[in-house]
RODO-2510 file (C-alpha; in nm, 4 decimals, decimal comma):
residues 299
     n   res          X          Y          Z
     1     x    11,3440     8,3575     8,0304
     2     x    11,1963     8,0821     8,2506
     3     x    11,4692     8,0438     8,5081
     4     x    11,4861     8,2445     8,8209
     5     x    11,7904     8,4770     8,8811
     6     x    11,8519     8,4922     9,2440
     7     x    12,0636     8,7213     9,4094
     8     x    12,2210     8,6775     9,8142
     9     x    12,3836     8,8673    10,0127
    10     x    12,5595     8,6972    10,2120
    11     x    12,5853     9,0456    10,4768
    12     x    12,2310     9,0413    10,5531
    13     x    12,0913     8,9222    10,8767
    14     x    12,4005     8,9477    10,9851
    15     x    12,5672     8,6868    10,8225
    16     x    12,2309     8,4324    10,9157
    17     x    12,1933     8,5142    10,5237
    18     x    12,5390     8,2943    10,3762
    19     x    12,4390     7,9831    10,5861
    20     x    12,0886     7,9371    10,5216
    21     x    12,0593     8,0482    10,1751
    22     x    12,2450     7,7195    10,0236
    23     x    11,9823     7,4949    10,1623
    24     x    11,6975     7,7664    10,0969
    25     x    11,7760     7,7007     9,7481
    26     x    11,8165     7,3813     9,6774
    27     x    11,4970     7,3201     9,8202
    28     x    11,3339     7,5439     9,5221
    29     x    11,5733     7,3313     9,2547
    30     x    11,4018     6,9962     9,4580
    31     x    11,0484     7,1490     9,3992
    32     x    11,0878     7,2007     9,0469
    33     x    11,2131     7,5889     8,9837
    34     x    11,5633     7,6477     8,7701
    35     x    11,7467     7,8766     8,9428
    36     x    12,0680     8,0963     8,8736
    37     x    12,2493     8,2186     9,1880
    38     x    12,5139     8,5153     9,2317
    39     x    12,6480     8,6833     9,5735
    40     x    12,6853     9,0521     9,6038
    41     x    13,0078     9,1589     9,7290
    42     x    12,8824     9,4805     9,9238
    43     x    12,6400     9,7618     9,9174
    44     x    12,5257     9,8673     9,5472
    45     x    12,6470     9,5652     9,4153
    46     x    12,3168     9,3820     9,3621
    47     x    12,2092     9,7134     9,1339
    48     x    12,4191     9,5986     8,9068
    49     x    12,3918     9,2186     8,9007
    50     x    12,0187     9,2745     8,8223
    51     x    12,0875     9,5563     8,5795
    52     x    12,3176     9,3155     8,3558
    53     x    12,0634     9,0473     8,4680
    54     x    11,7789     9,1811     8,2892
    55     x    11,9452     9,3169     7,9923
    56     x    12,0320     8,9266     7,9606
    57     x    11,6428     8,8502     7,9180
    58     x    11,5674     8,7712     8,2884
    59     x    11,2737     8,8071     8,3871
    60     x    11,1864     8,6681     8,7302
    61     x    11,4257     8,7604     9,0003
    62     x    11,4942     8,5971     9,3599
    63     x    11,6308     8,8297     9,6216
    64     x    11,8057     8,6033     9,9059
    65     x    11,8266     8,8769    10,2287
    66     x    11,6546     9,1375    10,3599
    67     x    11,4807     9,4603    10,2046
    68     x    11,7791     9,6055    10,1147
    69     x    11,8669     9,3112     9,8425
    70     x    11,4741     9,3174     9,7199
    71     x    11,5828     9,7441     9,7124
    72     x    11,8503     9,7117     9,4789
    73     x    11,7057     9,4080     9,2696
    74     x    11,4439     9,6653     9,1795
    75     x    11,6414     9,9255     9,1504
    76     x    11,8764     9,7912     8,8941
    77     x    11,5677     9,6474     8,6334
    78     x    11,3787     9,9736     8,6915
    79     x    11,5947    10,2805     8,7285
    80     x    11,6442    10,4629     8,3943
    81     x    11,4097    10,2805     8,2077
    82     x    11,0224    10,3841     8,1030
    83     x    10,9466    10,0451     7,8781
    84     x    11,0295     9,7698     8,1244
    85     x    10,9160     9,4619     8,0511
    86     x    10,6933     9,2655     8,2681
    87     x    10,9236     9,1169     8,5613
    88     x    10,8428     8,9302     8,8815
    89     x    11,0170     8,9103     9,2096
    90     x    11,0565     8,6491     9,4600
    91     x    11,1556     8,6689     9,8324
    92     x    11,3534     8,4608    10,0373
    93     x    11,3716     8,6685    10,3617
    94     x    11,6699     8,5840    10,5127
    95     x    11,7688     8,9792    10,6444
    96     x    11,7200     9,1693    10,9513
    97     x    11,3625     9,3470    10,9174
    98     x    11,2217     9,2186    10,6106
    99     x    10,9322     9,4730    10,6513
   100     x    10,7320     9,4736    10,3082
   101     x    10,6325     9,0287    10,3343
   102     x    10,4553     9,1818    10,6510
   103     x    10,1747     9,3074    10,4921
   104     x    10,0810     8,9953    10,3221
   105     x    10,1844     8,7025    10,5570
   106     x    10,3276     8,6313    10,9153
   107     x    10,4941     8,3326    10,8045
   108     x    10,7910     8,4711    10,6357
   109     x    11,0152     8,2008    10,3950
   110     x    10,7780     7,9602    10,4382
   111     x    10,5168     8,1388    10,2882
   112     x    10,7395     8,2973    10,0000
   113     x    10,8521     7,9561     9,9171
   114     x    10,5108     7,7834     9,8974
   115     x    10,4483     8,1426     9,6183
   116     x    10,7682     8,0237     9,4302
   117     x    10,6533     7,6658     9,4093
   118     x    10,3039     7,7079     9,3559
   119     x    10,3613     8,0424     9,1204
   120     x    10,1557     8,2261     9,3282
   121     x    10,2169     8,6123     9,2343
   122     x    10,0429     8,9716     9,3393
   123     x    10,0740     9,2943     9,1701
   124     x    10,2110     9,5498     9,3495
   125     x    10,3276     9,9395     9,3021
   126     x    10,6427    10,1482     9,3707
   127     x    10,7041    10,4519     9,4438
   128     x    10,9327    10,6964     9,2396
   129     x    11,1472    10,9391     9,3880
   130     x    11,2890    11,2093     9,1532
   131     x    11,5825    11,3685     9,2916
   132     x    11,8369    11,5928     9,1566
   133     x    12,1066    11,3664     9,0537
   134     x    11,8189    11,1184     8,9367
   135     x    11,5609    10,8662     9,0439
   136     x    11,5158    10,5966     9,3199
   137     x    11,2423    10,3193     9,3517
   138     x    11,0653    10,1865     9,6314
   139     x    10,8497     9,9273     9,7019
   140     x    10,7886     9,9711    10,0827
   141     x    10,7998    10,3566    10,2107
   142     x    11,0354    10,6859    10,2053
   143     x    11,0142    10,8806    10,4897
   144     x    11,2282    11,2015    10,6150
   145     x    11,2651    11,3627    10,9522
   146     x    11,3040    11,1279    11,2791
   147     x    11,2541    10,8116    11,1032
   148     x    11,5366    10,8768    10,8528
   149     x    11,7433    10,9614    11,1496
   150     x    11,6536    10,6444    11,3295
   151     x    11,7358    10,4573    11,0442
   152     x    12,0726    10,6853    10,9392
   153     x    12,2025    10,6187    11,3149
   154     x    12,0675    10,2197    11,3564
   155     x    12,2824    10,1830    10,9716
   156     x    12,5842    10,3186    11,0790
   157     x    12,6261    10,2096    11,4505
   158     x    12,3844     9,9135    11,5634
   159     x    12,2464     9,7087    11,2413
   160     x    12,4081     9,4221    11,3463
   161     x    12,1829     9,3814    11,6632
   162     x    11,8765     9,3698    11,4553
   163     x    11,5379     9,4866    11,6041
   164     x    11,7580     9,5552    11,9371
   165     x    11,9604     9,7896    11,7096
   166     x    11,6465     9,9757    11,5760
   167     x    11,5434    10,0486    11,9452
   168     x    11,8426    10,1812    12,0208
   169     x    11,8586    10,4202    11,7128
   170     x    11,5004    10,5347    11,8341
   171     x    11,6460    10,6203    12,1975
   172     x    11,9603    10,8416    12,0954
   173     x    11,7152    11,0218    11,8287
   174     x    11,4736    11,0775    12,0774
   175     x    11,7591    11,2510    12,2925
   176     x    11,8813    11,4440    11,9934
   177     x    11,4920    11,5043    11,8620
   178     x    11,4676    11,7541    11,6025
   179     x    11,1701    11,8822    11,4200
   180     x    11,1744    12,1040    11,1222
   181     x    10,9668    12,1469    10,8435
   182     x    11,0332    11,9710    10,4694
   183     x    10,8254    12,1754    10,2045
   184     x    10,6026    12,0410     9,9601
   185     x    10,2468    11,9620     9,8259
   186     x    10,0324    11,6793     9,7160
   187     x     9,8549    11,6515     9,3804
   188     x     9,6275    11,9429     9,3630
   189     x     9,6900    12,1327     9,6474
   190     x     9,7200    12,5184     9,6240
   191     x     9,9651    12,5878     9,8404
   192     x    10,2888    12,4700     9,9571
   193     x    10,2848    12,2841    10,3203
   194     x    10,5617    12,4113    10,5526
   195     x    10,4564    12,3278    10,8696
   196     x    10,7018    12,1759    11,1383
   197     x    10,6865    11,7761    11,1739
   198     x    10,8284    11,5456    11,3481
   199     x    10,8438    11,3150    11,0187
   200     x    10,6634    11,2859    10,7171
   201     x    10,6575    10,9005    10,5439
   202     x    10,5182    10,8049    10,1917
   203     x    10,4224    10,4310    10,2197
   204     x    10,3299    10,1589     9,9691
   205     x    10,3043     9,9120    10,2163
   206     x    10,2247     9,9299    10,6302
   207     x    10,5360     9,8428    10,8352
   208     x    10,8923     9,9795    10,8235
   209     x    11,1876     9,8758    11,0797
   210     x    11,0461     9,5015    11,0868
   211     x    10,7205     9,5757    11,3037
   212     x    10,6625     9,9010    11,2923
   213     x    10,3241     9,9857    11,1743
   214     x    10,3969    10,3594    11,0477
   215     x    10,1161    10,3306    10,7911
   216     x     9,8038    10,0978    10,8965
   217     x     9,6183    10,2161    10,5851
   218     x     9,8489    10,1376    10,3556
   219     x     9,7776     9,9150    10,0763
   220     x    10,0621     9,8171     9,8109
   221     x     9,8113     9,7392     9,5435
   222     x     9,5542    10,0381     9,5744
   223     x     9,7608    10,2417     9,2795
   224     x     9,8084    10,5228     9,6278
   225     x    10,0884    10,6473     9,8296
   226     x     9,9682    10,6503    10,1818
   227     x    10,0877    11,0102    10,3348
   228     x    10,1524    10,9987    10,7136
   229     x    10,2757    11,3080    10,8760
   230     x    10,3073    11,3491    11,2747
   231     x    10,3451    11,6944    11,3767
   232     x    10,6395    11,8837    11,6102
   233     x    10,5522    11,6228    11,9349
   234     x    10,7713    11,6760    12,2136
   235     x    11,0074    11,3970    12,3810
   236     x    10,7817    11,2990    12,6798
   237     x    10,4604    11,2909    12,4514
   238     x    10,6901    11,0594    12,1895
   239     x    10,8060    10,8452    12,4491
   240     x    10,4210    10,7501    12,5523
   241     x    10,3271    10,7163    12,2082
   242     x    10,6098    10,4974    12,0958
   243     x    10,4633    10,1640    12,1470
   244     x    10,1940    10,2803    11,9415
   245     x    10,3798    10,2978    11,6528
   246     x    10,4014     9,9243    11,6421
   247     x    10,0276     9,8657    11,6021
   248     x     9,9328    10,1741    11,4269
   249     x     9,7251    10,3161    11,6746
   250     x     9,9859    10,6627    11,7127
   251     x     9,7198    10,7475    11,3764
   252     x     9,5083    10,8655    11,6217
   253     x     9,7389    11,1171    11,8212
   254     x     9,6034    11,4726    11,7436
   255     x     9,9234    11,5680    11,5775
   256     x     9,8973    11,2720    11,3547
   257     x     9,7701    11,2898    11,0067
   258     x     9,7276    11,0346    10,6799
   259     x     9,6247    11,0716    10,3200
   260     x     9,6342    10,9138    10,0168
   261     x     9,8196    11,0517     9,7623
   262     x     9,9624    10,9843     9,3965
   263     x    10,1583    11,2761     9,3381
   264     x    10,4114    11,4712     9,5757
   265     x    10,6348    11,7757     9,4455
   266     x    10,9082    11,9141     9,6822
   267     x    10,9991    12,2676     9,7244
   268     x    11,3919    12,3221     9,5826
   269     x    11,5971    12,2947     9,8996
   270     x    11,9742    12,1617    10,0527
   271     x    11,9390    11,7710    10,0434
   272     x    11,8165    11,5767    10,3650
   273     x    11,8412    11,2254    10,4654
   274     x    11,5790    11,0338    10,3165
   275     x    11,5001    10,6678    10,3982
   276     x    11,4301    10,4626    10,1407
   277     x    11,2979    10,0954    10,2429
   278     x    11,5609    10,1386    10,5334
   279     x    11,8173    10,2640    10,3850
   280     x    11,9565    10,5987    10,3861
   281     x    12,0752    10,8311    10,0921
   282     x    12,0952    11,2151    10,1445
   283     x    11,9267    11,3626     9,8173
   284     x    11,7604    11,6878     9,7001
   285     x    11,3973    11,5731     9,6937
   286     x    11,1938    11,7179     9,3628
   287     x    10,9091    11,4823     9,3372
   288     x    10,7379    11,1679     9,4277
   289     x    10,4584    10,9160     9,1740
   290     x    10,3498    10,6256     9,2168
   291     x    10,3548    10,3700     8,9842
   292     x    10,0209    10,0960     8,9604
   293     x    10,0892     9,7662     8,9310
   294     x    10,4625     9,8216     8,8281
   295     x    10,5793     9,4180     8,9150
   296     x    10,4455     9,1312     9,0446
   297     x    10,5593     8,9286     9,3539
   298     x    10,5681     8,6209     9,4287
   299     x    10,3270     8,6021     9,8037
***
């Protein structure tokens, strides 16, 4: 099917999403693309929408918000299927952090519609995380440890205030820091890896949390998930390495480490918060593949 199927939510951005979306779109219809247009009604709603969606025969799919509606777009075409046909997503980032466009443009909707118009697409990969009640997707970066806590505390008490909100998560989980160990190993290692951390991340693409630069290395068409792991730092050594996390540069911090990685199993344990392209879900972690090339997008 030619036409577009966009979804909105009108929730993200905090509401900046329902008022500029109308005119977003008719600006694609005026340039030419045929586009069908639904709300979501609330969180997991969008899963389904482009579930039904692509059993219908679409194909190309618009998400209208932030990284969470792009999340659950991808979610609902790829989660418990292994033949999925060749779709194509679209962006019109109208949320709070809209993270993963980072990595290919600073421009934001401008630049995503002149990829629309134009048919301008990239392939990129996600990353598959097999947990014990199933399977999640993700096309910019899990991570467990502080950053899921960040992101677990900013969700439930301070979204609304945007990037403000995300530095305020980062202060009270600085306050509460914790650092504990998450067992697992990568591809062919020997042995299992149970060190302490501070957080480990899996990343298909370079920022998280809007600007955040957790993974400088990362590259979301290299077939790779890029590994970061930052040891048991303490709060005053976190506090003067914070900044750095916003251009990458905390890489360099003795405790810090990166690889590149295409296959992650977990050791069986109690389930932990894991963010998933900033959201939360608390899962029991089994493994983690990446998959080459799985979509294209419109950039």
């Amino acid at each position: 099917m030619e036409r577009f199927f966009a979804i909105v939510n009108p929730a993200a951005g905090g509401g900046r999403s329902a008022k500029l979306a109308g005119p977003a779109l008719a600006r694609l219809r005026e340039r030419g693309l045929h586009v069908d247009v639904i709300a979501s009604t609330g969180p997991g709603h969008a899963v389904q929408l482009a579930r039904e969606a692509y059993d219908q025969g679409y194909r190309r799919f618009l998400a209208v918000g932030g990284d969470g509606t792009a999340h659950e777009i991808l979610n609902g075409v790829f989660v418990g299927r292994r033949d999925v046909k060749r779709v194509s997503l679209g962006f019109l980032p109208l949320g709070t952090g809209n993270s993963f466009l980072r990595d290919f443009t600073s421009q934001g909707a401008e630049a995503s519609l002149d990829a629309l118009v134009s048919g301008r697409t990239r392939a990129v990969d996600l990353i598959r995380l097999t947990h014990a009640e199933g399977e999640v997707y993700s096309f910019n970066l899990l991570s467990v440890g502080f950053t899921a806590d960040v992101a677990a505390l900013t969700n439930r008490f301070f979204k609304p205030l945007g990037p403000l909100g995300y530095l305020l998560g980062v202060f009270f989980r600085v306050v509460q820091l914790r650092r504990r160990a998450f067992v697992l190993k990568c591809d062919d290692d020997t042995g299992w890896d149970d060190r302490r951390c501070l957080f480990l991340t899996f990343n298909n693409s370079k920022f998280t949390g809007g600007k955040m630069m957790i993974a400088p290395n990362a590259d979301p068409s290299d077939g790779l998930i890029e590994f970061v792991r930052w040891g048991p730092i303490g709060r005053l050594g976190l506090i003067r390495m914070l900044p750095k996390l916003y251009d990458g540069t905390h890489i360099a911090h003795p405790l810090a480490s990166r690889r590149p990685v295409r296959h992650v199993e977990f050791s069986p344990s109690a389930a932990v918060d894991v963010m998933v392209d900033g959201e939360v879900r608390t899962v029991e972690c089994r493994a983690l593949d990446i998959i080459p090339a799985a979509l294209d997008v419109y950039i």
